[in-house]
N, C-alpha and C positions, 0 to 999 in steps of 0.2 A: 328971583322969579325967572329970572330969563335965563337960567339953569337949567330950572327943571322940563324946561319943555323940550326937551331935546331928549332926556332919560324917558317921558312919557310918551315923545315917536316911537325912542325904540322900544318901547316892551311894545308898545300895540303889532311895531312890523314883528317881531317875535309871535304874540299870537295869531296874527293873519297866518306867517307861516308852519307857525304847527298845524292851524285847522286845513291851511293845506294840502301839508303832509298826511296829516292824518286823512283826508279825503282820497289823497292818493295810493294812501296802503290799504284803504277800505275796497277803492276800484281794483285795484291788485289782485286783493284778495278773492273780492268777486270774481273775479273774470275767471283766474286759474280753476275757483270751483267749478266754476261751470265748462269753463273746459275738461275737465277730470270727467262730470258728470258725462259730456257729449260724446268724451272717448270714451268709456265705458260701455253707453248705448250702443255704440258703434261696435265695438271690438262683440259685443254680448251678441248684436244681430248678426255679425258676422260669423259667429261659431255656430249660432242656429242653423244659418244657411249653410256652413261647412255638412251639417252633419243631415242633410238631405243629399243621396246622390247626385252628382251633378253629368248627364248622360251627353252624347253626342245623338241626334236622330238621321234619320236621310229615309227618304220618298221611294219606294220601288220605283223602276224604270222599267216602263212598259217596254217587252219586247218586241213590240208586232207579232202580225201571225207567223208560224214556223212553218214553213217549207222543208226544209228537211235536218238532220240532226246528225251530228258527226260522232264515232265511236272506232276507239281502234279495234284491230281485225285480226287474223294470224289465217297465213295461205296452207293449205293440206292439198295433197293430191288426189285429184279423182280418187285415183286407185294405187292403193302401197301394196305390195307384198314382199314381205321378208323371206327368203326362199333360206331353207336350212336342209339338210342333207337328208335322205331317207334309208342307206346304208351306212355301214362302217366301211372305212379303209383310208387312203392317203390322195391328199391332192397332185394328179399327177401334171395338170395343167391348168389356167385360165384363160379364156379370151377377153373380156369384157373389163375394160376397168371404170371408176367413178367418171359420170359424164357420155358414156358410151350410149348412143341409142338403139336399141335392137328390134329386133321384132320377134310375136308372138313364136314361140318354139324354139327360136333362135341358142345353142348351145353356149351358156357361159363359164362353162367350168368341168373338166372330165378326172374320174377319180378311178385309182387303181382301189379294186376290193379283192387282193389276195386269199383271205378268209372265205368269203362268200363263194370263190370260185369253185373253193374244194368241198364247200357244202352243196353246191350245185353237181359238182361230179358224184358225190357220195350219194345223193337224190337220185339222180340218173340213175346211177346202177341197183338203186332199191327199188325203181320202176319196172330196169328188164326184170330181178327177180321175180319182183310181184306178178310180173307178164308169164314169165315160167309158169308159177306155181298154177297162175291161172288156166292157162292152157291144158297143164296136166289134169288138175281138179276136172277142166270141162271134159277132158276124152274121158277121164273115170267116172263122172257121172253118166256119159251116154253109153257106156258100155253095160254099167247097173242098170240102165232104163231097160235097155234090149233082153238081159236075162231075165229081167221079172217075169214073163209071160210061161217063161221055162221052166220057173217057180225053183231054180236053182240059188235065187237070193230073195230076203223076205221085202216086204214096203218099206221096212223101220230101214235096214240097210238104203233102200233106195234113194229116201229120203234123205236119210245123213251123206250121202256121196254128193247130194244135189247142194244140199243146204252147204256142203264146203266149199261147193264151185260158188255158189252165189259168195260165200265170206273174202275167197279168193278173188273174186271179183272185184271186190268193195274195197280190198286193199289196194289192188291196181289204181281204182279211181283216187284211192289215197294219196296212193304213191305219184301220181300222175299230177295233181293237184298240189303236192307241193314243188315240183318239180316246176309246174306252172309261177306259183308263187315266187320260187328266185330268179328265174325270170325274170321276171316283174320286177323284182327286187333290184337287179342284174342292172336295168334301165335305168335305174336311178342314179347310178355312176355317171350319167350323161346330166349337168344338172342345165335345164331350159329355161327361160325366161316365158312367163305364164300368160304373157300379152306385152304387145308392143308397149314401148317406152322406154324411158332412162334408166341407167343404173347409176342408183344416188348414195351408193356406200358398198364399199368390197372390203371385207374382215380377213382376209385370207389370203394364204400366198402356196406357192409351192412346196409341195413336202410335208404341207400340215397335216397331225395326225384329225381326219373328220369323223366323228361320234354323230349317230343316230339319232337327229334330233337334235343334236348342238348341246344336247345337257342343259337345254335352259338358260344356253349361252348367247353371244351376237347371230344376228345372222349373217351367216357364206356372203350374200347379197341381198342388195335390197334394190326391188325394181320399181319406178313409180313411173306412172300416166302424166306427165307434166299438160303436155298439151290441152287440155281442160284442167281446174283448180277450184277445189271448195274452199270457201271462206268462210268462218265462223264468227259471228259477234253478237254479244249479247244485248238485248235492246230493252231499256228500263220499261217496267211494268206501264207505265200511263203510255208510252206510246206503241203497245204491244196491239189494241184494237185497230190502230193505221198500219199495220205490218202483213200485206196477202201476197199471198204467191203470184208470182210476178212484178212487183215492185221495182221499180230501176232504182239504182246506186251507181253514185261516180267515185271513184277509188284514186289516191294518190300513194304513193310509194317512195322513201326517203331516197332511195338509189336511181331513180327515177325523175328528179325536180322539174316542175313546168307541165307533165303528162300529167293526163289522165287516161282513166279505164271503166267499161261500165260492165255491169256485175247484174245478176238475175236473183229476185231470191225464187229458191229452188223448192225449199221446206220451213217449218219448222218446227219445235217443239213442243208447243200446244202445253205448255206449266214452265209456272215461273219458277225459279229456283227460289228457295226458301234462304238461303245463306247470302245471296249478291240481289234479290229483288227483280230479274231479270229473265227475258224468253231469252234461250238460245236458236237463232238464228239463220240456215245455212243460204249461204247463196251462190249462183254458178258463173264464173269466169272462163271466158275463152281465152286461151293463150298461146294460140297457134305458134307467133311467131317467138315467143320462149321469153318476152322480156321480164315477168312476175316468178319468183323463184317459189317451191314451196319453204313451209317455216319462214316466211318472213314476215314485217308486221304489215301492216296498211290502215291507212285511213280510209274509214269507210262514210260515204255522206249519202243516208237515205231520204230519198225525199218521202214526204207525208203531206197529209191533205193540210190546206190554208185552215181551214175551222180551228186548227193549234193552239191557241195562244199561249203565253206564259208571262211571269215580270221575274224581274232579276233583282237581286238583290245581292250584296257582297259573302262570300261565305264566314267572315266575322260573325254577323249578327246571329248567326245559328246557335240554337242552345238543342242540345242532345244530353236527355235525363232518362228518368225510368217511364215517364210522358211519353215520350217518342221525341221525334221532332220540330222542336217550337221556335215561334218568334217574341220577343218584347213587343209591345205597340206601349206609345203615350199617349192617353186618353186627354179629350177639352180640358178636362179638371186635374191634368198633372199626377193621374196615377196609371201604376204599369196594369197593361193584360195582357196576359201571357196567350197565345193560338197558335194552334195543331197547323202545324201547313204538310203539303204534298210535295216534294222533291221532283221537279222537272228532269232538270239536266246540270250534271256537276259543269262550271266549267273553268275549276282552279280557285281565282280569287275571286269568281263571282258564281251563282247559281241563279236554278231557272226556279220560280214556282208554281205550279198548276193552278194551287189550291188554297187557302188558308188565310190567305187575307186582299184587302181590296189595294189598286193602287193610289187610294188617296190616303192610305195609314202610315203613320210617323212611326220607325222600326227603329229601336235601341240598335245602334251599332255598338259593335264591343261592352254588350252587356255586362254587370259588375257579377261577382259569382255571390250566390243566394238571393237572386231578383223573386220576388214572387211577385204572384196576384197583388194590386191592391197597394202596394209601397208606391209610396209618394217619392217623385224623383224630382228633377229642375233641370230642366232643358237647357244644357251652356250655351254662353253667349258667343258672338263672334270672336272677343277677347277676354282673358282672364280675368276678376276682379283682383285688388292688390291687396293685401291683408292690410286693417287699419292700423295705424302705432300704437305701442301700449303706450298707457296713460302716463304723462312725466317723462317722456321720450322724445327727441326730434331727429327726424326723418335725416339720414345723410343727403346730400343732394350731389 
């Protein structure tokens, strides 16, 4: 007896510990399922929400009102003129070169016209002729006047001795006329500067052969008005109604740094351009003391009335289609609409907008391409989410 009690401890601790065991590969068992299950769920919601765009937003920033508006410019001179020769022949001298300031009439250039001279002689002496012939024709008609009454020459005669003085006449006036003409012509040889100003390019030197008009070449010289300067700049359509004559601008100049200069607007073109959106502009600068060059560029800042306003926004969120110009907005309920806005003023990384939406609308930056109306998107958080592990996987640490 006292044997066996020792063999029937051990089987019972044997099955104590199988039911154990077996409780513990059951919990095991459980647990993993359910872990499997939970990653699943996880990994499943997370593909969902992969597959909603996931956007960046930002709030327009109010501009305040605008006062005035900056656009580059390009300087012209009052007045240009390119002077090109009006005979032939050879440059015999110049005075004037690039930078020179002259005054109205002032001689910049004298040309030998060898040609013209012996046209001009040959002219002459087709004038005495014609003066001859004149004179003769006049005494032979007044001599025919005189015998008519003596009835020794008929009317028809009379007539015809009259009628040759008068043709004789008419060639003198001919001859006389073009004689005047190379003259004139003659003058041209002296080539003048057509009003005070600079000369801002000389094409020519001595000995050049000069053609008649330049053949649709450079010009001889080129004379400009510095001292006064038109500026031109184009001014975007919405602020074309704040744009009247008389308008101050204050001008800066890269050659220039720290000045300024103020500017008139003078005119302007009354239609926007169809290709750039924009009036063109002119406006008048004083430049007595020569520091604003023409052809250069400028910054132009016109002021405009306060009533202006605009909001800014980055020029990312721009979407440019067959539409026109739009923005993304995210609606309370997490879907896109798309709206028309108005284009203020570029200004690089940011823009201005007149029109098109309010400053309290949450604008897609960096729109995804094919956003439309009505897609559901999900506004990212501050930070990434992590992708969940797949199921049967543990995380490196």
């Amino acid at each position: 007896m006292p044997s066996d009690r020792p063999q029937s401890n051990s089987r019972h601790a044997l099955r104590i510990g199988a039911i154990i065991a077996l409780v513990v590969a059951g919990v095991v068992v459980v647990t993993g399922i359910t872990t499997r299950a939970n990653s699943n769920e996880k990994l499943k919601q997370w593909t969902m929400d992969q597959a909603v765009p996931s956007v960046n937003v930002i709030i327009p920033a109010a501009s305040g009102e605008v006062s005035s508006i900056a656009l580059p410019a390009r300087f012209e001179a009052y007045s240009k003129a390119p002077i090109h020769a009006r005979t032939n022949g050879y440059l015999k001298r110049w005075y004037a070169d690039i930078g020179t300031r002259v005054k109205a009439g002032q001689v910049l250039a004298d040309l030998e016209t060898p040609d013209l001279d012996q046209q001009l002689l040959q002219a002459r002496a087709d004038l005495a002729t014609a003066k001859a012939n004149e004179a003769l024709a006049k005494t032979t008609a007044e001599r025919w006047v005189s015998l008519l009454d003596s009835g020794a020459v008929s009317p028809q005669e009379v007539d015809e001795k009259k009628g040759d003085y008068e043709a004789k006449q008419a060639m003198t006036h001919a001859a006389q006329a073009n004689v005047d003409r190379l003259i004139a012509t003659r003058g041209f040889a002296h080539i003048v500067a057509p009003f005070a100003g600079t000369v801002t390019a000389r094409n020519t030197d001595t000995g050049a052969l000069i053609t008649e008009g330049g053949n649709n070449g450079p010009a001889l010289f080129e004379v400009s008005d510095t001292r006064r300067l038109r500026l031109f700049v184009n001014v975007p359509q919405n602020y074309v109604g704040s744009i009247k004559a008389g308008t101050t601008a204050t001008i800066t100049v890269p050659e220039q740094p720290g000045k300024t200069y103020t500017a008139t607007v003078e005119s302007t073109s009354r239609s926007v351009d169809a290709a750039s959106g924009a009036m063109l502009v002119q406006l008048f600068v004083d430049n007595q003391e020569g520091h604003l060059l023409p052809g250069g560029y400028a910054n132009v800042s016109l002021k405009l009335p306060s009533t202006v306003a605009a909001l800014s926004i980055p020029s990312s969120a721009l979407i440019f289609d067959k539409s026109g110009l739009q923005v993304a907005t995210v609606q309370a309920d997490g879907k896109v609409k798309m709206k028309q806005v108005t284009l203020a003023r570029d200004l690089g990384k940011t823009v201005e907008l007149s029109s098109g939406v309010a400053a309290t609308e949450r604008i897609i930056d960096n729109p995804p391409d094919g956003i439309a109306d009505g897609q559901v998107v999900r506004v990212a958080e501050a930070g990434p989410k992590e992708k969940p592990e797949a199921p049967g996987k543990t995380a490196q640490r």
